[in-house]
C-alpha positions in Angstrom: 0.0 0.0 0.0 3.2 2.6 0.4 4.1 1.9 -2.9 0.8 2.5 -4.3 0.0 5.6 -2.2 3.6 6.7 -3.4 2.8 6.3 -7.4 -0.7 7.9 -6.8 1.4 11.0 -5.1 3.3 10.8 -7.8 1.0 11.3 -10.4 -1.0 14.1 -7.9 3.0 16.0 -7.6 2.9 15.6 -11.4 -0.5 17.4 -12.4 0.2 19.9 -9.4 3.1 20.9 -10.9 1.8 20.8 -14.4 -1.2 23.0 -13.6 1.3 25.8 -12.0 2.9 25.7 -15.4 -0.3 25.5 -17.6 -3.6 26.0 -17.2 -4.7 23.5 -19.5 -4.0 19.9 -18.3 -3.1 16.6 -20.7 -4.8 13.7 -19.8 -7.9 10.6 -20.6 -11.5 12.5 -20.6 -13.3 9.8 -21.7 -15.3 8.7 -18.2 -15.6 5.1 -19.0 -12.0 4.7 -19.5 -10.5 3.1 -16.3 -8.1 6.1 -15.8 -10.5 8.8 -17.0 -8.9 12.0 -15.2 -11.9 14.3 -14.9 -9.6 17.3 -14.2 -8.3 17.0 -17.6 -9.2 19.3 -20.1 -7.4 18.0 -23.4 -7.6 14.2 -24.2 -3.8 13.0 -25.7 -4.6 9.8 -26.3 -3.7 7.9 -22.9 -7.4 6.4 -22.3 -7.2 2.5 -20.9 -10.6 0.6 -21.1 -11.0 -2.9 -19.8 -9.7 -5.3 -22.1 -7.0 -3.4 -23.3 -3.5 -4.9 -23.2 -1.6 -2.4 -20.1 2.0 -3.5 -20.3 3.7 -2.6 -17.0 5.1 -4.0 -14.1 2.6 -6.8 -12.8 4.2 -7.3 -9.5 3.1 -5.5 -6.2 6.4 -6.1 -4.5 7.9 -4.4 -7.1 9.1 0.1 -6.4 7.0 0.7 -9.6 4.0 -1.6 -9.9 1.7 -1.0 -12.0 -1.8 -2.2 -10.8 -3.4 -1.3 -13.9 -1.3 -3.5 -15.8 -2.1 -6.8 -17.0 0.9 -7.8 -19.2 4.6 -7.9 -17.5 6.8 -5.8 -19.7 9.9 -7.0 -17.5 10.0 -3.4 -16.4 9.9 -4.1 -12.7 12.2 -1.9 -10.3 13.0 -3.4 -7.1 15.2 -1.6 -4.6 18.5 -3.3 -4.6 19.0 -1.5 -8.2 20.7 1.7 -8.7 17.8 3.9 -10.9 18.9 6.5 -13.3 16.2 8.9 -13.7 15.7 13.1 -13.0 15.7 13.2 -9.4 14.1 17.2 -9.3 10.8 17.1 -8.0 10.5 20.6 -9.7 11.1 19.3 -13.4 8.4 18.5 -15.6 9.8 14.5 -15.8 11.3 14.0 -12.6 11.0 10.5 -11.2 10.1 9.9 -8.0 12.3 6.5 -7.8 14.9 7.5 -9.6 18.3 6.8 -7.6 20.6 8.7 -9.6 20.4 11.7 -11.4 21.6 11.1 -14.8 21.1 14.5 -16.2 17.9 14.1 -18.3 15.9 16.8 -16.2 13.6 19.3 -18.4 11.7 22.0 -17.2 8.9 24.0 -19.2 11.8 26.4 -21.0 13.5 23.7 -23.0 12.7 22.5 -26.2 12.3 18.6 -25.4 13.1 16.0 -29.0 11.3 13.2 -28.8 8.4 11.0 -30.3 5.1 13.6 -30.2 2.8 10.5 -31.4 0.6 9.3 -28.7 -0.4 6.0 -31.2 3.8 5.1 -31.2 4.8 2.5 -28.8 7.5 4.9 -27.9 5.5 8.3 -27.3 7.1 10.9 -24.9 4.1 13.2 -23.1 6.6 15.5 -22.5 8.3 16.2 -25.9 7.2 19.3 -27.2 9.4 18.7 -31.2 9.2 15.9 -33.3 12.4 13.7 -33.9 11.2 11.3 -36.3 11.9 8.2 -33.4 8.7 7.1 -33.3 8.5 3.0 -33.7 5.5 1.4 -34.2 4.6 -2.3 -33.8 4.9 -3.1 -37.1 8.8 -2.5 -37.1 11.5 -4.4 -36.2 13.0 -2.4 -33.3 16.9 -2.8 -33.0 17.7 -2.1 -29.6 19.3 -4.0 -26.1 16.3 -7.0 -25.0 18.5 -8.3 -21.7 16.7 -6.4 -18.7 20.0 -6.7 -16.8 21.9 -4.1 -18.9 21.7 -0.4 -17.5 20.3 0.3 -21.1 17.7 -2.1 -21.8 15.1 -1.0 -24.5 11.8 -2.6 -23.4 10.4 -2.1 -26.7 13.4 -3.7 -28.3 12.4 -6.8 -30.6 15.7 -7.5 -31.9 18.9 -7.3 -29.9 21.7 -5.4 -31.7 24.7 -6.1 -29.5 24.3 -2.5 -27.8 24.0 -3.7 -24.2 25.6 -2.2 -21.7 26.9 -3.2 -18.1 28.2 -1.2 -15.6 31.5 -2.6 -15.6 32.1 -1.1 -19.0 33.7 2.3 -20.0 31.3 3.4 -22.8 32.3 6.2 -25.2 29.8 8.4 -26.8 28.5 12.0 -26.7 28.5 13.2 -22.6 26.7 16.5 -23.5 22.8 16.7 -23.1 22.9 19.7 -24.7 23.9 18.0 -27.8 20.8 16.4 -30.1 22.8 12.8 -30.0 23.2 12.8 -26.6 24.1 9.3 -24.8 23.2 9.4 -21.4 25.0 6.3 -21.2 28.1 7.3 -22.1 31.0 7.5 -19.7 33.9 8.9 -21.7 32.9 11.6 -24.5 34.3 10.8 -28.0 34.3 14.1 -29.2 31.3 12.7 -31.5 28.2 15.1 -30.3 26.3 17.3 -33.0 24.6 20.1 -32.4 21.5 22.4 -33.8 22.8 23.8 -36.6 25.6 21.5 -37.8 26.0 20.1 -41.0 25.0 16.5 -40.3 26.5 13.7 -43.1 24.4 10.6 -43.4 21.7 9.4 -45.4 18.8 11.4 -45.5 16.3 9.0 -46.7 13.9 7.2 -44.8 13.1 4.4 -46.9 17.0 3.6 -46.8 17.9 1.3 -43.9 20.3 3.3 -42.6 18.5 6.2 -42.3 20.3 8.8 -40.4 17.2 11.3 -38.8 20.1 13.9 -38.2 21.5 14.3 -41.1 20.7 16.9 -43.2 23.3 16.5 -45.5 23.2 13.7 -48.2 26.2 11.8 -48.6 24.9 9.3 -50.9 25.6 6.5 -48.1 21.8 5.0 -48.2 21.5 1.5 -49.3 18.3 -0.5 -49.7 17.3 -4.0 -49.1 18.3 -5.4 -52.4 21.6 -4.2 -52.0 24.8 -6.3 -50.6 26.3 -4.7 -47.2 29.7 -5.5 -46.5 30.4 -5.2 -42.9 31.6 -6.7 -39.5 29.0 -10.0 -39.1 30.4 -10.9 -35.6 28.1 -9.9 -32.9 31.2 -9.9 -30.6 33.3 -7.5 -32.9 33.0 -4.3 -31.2 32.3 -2.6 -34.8 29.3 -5.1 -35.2 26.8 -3.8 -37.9 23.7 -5.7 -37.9 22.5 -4.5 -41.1 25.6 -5.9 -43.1 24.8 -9.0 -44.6 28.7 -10.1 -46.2 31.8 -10.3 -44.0 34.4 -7.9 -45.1 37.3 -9.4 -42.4 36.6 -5.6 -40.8 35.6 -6.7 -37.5 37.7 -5.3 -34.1 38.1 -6.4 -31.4 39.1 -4.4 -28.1 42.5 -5.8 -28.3 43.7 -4.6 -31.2 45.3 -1.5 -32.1 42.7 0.1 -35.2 44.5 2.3 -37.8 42.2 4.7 -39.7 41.0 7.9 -39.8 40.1 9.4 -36.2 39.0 13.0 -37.2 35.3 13.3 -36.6 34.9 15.9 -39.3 36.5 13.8 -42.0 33.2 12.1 -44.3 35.6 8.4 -43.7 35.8 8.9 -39.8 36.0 5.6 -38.2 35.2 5.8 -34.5 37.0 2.5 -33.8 40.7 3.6 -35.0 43.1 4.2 -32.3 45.5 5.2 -34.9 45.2 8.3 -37.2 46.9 6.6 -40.3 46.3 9.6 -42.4 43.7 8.5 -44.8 40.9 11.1 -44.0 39.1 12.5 -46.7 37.1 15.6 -46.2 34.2 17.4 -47.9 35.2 19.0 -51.5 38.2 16.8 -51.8 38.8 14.7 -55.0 38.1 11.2 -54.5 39.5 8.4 -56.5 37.5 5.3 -57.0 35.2 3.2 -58.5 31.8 5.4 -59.0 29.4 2.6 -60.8 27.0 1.2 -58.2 26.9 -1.9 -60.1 30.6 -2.9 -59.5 31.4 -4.9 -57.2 34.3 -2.5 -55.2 32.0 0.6 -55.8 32.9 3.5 -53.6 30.1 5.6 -52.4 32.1 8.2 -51.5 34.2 8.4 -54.8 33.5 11.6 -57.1 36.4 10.8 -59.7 35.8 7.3 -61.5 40.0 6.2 -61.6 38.8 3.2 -63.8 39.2 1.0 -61.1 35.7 -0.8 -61.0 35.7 -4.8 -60.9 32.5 -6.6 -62.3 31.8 -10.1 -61.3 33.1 -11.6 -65.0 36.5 -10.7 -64.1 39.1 -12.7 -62.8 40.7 -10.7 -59.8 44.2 -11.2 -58.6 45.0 -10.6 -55.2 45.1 -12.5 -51.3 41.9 -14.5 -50.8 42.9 -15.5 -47.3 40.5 -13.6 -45.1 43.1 -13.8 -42.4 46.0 -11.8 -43.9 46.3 -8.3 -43.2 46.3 -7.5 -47.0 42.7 -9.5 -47.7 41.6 -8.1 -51.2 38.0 -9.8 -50.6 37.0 -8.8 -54.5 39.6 -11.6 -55.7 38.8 -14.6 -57.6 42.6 -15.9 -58.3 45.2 -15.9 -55.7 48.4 -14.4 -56.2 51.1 -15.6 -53.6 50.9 -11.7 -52.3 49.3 -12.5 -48.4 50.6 -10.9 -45.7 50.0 -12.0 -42.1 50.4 -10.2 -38.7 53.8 -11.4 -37.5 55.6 -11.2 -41.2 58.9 -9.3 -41.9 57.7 -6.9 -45.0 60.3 -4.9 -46.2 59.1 -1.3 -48.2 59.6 2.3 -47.4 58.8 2.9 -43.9 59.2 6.8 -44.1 55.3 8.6 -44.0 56.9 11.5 -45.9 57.7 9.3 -49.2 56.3 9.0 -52.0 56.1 5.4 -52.3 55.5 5.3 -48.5 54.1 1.3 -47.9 52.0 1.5 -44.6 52.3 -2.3 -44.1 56.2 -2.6 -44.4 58.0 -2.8 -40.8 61.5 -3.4 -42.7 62.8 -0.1 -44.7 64.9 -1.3 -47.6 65.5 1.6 -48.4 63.1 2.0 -51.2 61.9 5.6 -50.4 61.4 8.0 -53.1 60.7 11.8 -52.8 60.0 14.5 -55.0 62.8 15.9 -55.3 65.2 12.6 -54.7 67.9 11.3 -57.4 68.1 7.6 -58.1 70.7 6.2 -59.2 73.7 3.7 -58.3 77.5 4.8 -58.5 78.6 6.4 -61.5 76.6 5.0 -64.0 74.0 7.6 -65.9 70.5 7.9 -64.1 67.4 9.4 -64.5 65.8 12.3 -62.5 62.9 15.2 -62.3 60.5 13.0 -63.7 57.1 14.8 -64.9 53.7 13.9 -66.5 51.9 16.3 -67.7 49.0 17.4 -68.7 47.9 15.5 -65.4 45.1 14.8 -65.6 45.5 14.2 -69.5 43.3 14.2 -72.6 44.3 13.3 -75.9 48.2 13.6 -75.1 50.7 12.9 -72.5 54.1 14.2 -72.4 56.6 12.6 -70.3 59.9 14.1 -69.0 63.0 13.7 -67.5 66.1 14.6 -67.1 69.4 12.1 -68.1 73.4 12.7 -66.6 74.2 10.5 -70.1 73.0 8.3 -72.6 71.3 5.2 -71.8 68.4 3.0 -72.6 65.3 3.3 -70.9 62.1 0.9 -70.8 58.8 3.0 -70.6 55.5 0.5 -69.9 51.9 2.7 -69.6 49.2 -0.1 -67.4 45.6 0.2 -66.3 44.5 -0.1 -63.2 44.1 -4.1 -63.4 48.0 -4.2 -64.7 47.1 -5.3 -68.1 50.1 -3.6 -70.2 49.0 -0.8 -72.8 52.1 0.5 -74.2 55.5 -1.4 -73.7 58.7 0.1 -75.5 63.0 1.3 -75.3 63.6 5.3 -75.5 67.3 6.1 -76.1 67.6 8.6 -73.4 70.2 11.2 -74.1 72.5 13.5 -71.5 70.1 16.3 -70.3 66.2 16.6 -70.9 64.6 14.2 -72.4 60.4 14.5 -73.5 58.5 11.6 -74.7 54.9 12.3 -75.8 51.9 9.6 -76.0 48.8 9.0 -77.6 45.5 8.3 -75.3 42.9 8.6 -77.7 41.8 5.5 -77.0 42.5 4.9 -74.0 39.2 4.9 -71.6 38.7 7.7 -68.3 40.3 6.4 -65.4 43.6 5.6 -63.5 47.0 4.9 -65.1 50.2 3.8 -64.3 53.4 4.3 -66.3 56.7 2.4 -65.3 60.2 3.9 -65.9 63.2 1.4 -65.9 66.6 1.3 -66.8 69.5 -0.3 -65.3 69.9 1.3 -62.0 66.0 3.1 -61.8 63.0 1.8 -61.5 59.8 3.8 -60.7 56.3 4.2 -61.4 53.8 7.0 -61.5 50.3 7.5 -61.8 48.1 9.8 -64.1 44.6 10.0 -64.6 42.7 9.9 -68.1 40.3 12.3 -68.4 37.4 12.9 -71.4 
């Protein structure tokens, strides 16, 4: 009986303090509803007639039974728990059980986001703007469904891995002024958004991975007939439960995650531990494959670099998911695998040209702009330059020669079928060869520069 005079002073504190505010006062007005409220002026929606399904906590033992409710929602709060809740008896939602303040308190001055449809299963009386949450029943509801988690989502039908104990640190957005505020989080992430921000994501709701803050398109949505490459492992840390084909992403918390940690950059990667300087950012030119209908398309690519693979290809490259080099859009294996553990020699300088992020051995491979090549006394080659880069009909290539010698010039595509293959008599001083593209399609190039003591390569782009 103390719990149930303390709910019904609850709900007396609660229109007290809502009639101070407001004259007009929310409730049932329907007087053969079992909680008609005949003080209330404006019905919103809350009438309960006998039949109905209640869903609430069934047990009387319980801090917050419900004895109105005939269906146990698992929402019972007994008093060995810790309760997060708004513990201000003044605010508009503050919880009379409620533990520990967790910061959610709202008073009648503040704009309050939230679902504004009384029909939704997840309608909030007090928001006062519409987020576009709402879920209805006829959704699949992605959420945490194991009551013991400090998060659980009792309208969750399908559990998405999100759970989480109080053991854990949890990174997120800390500040509940911010419109993706977790109130979960412990550590802040430097991830919250704000009114007014320009929000990336996909901005279409039929999409399933519609973002509701975004108000930016970033041509990210993808559709139920599409393949989703992703982390499949519900015990990866970067699970995603919408991808439906295992791309060998998955991280676990063990592992050190190079990849682009600037939350401003349109490829920031939350999990990366390791900035590994591969941010790109709005109005940047993006190489890649732009048909959707290729099998390595890149959504974020704006500059086709003829790279796109079809599925009647044969693709070379490591098809053993467990090296750190997995191309998993190859068909033939090469021999190339590297695996975690492996001596890989390459240019280990970041400031090189031909840097090679997986080496751990420098052989002293490095190249930079402005570096000569070249073994002893015998004649090499230097100042290489393309140009026009990117090219149309014509490409001139140049370079500079400290004596005569022969050089082997071989132009490839970006699948390292060889276009052009011939010897140039190089001559002491500058040296300009020029090349025919006409029929050579848009994309990315390589051309391969060799003589006795050189060897590099250099890319140039193709365009129309």
């Amino acid at each position: 009986m103390q719990r149930t005079a303390l709910i019904i002073s609850f709900l007396f504190l609660t229109a007290s303090i809502q009639a101070q505010l407001d004259s007009t006062l929310f409730g049932c007005t329907d007087s053969t509803a079992i909680n008609w409220n005949p003080s209330a002026s404006i019905d919103d929606g809350s009438c309960i007639y006998p039949g109905d399904s209640i869903f609430g906590c069934t047990d009387p033992l319980a801090l917050n039974w419900n004895p109105q409710a005939n269906i146990n929602d698992g929402s019972c709060i007994y008093d060995t728990l810790e309760i997060f809740g708004c513990t201000d008896s003044t605010a508009l939602n503050w919880n009379p059980l409620a533990t520990i303040d967790d910061g959610s308190c709202f008073y009648d001055t503040v704009q309050v986001f939230g679902c504004t449809d009384s029909a939704a299963l997840n309608w909030n009386p007090f928001a006062t703007i519409d987020d576009g949450s709402c879920i209805y029943d006829t959704l699949n509801i992605f959420g945490c469904t194991d009551p013991f988690a400090i998060n659980w989502n009792p309208l969750a039908t399908i559990d998405d891995g999100s759970c989480i104990y109080d053991t854990l640190q949890i990174s997120g957005c800390t500040d509940s002024t911010a419109v993706n505020w977790n109130p979960w989080a412990t550590i802040d992430d430097g991830s919250c958004v704000y009114l007014g921000d320009t929000i990336f994501g996909c901005t279409d709701s039929s999409a399933l991975n519609w973002n509701p803050l975004a108000n930016f398109d970033d041509g990210s949505c993808f559709y139920d007939t599409v393949q989703i490459f992703g982390c499949t492992d519900p015990f990866a840390i970067n699970w995603n439960p919408l991808a439906t084909i295992d791309d060998g992403s998955c991280i676990y918390d063990t592992l050190q995650i190079s990849g682009c940690t600037d939350s401003t950059a349109i490829n920031w990667n939350p999990w990366a531990t390791i900035d590994d300087g591969s941010c790109i950012y709005a109005g940047d030119t993006i190489f890649g494959c732009t048909d959707s209908t290729a099998l390595n398309w890149n959504p974020l690519a704006n500059f086709d670099d003829g790279s796109c693979i079809y599925d009647t290809l044969q693709i070379f490259g490591c098809t053993d998911s467990t090296a750190i080099n997995w191309n998993p859009f190859a068909t033939i294996d090469d021999g190339s695998c590297i695996y975690a553990g492996d001596t890989i020699f390459g240019c280990t300088d970041t400031t090189a040209i031909n840097w090679n992020p997986l080496a751990n051995v420098d052989d002293g491979s490095c190249i930079y702009d402005s570096t000569t090549v070249g073994i002893g006394n015998e004649p090499i080659i230097h100042g290489v330059l393309l140009y026009p880069n990117p090219a149309m009909e014509r490409l001139n290539v140049e370079f500079y020669s400290l004596g005569n010698n022969t050089v082997e010039i071989r132009i490839y595509d970006a699948l390292a079928r060889t276009l052009i293959s011939e010897q140039k008599q190089a001559t002491e001083g500058k040296n300009k060869f020029e090349y025919n593209l006409g029929d050579f399609r848009e994309g990315l190039y390589f051309i391969h520069i060799q003589n006795a003591e050189m060897n590099q390569t250099f890319r140039f782009i193709k365009g129309n």
